[in-house]
C-alpha positions in Angstrom: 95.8 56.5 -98.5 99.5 56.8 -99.2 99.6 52.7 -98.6 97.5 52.1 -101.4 99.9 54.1 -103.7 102.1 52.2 -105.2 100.5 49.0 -105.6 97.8 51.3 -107.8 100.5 52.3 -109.9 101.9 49.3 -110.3 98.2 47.9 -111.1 97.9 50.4 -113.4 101.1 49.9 -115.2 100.1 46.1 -115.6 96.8 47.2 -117.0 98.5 49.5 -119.7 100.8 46.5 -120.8 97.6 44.2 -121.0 95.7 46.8 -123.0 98.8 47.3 -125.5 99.1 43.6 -125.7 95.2 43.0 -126.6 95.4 45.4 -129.4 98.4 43.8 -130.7 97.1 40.5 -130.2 94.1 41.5 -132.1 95.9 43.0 -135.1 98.1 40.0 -135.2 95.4 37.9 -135.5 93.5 39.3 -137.7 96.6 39.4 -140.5 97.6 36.0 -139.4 93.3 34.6 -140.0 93.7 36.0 -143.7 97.0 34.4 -144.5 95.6 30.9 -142.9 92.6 31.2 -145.0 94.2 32.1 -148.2 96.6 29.3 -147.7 94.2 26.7 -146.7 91.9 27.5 -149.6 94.8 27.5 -152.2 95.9 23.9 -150.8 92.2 22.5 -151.5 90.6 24.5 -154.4 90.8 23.8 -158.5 93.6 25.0 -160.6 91.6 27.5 -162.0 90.8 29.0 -158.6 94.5 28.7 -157.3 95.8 31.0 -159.8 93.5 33.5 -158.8 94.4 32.7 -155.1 98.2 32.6 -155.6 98.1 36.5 -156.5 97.0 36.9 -152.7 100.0 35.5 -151.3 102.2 38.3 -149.9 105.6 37.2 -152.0 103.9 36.9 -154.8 106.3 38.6 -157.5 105.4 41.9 -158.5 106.1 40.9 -162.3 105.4 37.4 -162.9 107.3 37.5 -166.5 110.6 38.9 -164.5 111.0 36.8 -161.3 113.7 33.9 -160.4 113.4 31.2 -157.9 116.2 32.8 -155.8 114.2 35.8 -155.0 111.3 34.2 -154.7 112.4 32.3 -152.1 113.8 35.6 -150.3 110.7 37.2 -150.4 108.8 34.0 -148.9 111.5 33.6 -146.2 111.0 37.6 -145.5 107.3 37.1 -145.3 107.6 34.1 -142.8 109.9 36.5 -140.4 107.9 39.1 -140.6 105.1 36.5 -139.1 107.0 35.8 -136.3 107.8 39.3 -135.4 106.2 40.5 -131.9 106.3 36.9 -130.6 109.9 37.2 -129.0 108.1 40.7 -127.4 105.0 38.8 -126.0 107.3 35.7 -124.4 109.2 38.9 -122.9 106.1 40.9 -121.4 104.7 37.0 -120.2 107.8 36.6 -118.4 108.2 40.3 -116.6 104.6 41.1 -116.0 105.0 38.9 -112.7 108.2 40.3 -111.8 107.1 44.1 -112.2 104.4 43.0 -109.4 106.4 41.4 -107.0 109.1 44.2 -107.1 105.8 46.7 -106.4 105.2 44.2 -103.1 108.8 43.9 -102.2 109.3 47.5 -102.5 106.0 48.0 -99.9 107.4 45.0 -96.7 110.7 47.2 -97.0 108.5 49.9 -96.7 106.4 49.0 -94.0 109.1 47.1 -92.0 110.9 49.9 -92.0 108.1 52.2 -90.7 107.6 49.8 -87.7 110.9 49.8 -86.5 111.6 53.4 -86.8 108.4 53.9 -84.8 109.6 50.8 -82.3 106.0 50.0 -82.0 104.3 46.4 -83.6 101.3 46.9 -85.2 100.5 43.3 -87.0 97.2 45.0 -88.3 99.1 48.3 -90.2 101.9 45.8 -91.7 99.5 43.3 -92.2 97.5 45.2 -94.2 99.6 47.1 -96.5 101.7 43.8 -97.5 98.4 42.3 -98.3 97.2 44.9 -100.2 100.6 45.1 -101.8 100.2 41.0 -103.4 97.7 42.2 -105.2 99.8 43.7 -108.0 101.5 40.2 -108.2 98.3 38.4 -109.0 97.4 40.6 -111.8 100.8 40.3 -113.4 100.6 36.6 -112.6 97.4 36.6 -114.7 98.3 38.8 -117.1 101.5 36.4 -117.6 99.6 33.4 -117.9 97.1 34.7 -120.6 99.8 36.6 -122.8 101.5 33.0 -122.3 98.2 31.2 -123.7 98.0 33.6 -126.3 101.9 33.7 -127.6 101.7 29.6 -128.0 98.3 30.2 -129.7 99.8 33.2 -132.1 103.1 30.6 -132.5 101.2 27.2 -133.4 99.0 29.7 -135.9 102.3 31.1 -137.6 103.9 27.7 -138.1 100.5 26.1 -139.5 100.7 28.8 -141.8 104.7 28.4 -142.7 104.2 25.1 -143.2 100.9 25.5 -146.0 103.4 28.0 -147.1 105.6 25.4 -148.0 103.6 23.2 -149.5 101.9 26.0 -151.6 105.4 27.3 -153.4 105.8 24.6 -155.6 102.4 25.5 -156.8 103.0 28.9 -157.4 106.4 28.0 -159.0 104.7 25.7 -161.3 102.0 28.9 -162.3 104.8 31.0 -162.7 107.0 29.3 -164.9 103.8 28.4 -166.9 103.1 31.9 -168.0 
């Protein structure tokens, strides 16, 4: 039983990161759905429905009569950051996930090579089977990798589509500003 111990920690570890990284992702996504909406429906409505829309944006000034272009601009470039936050964190979990695995079957051949030559007896089926058992870990950070992977350059193309209608929607909203 004691073979099997490590490589269920490790597992278990892995499965911990995945879990924390699907509730992020999900939250992420959910704010970052509402902001590409918004934007998307303020780039093809009516004036009329555009200034109601603007108000949603998140740098939209607090006091429309006492704002400047200067600030505004702050508090758009502060609300693009704060988009991008988490993503350097999920290219960091997508890169270690594989390498917390492979340390757990690394850590088990030292193990088990050592055992057979303190006992100075060859048993292909022991080691066999423990540094089998021990790869497992490595394929489930392997696919953890790959999906936080999928889902980072999802979660990045999203944030720039939304940066970019961002763009295009502040001279809009500098226009409805400067009109009231």
């Amino acid at each position: 039983m004691e073979k099997y111990l490590l490589a269920g920690i490790v597992m278990h570890f892995l499965s911990g990161i995945a879990l924390i990284v699907f509730v992020f992702i999900l939250f992420r996504l959910r704010t970052l759905i509402k902001h590409l909406f918004i934007a998307k429906r303020i780039t093809g409505s009516t004036k009329h429905d555009q200034n109601k829309l603007l108000m949603k944006l998140p740098f939209y000034p607090v006091d429309e009569n006492d704002f400047n272009e200067v600030s505004l601009s702050t508090d758009a470039e502060i609300c693009s950051r704060k988009l991008q936050r988490g993503l350097l964190t999920l290219s960091l979990i997508a890169k270690i996930t594989p390498l917390i695995g492979v340390a757990g079957s690394v850590y088990t051949a030292i193990k088990t090579l050592h055992t057979v030559s303190v006992t100075n007896q060859m048993f292909p089926m022991f080691a066999a089977e423990r540094i089998a058992y021990s790869l497992i870990p490595v394929l489930y950070g392997l696919v953890i990798s790959i999906v936080v992977l999928t889902l980072h350059s999802f979660l990045r193309v999203l944030i720039e589509e939304i940066i970019t209608l961002w763009e295009e929607i502040f001279p809009i909203l500098l226009k409805h500003l400067r009109i009231k």
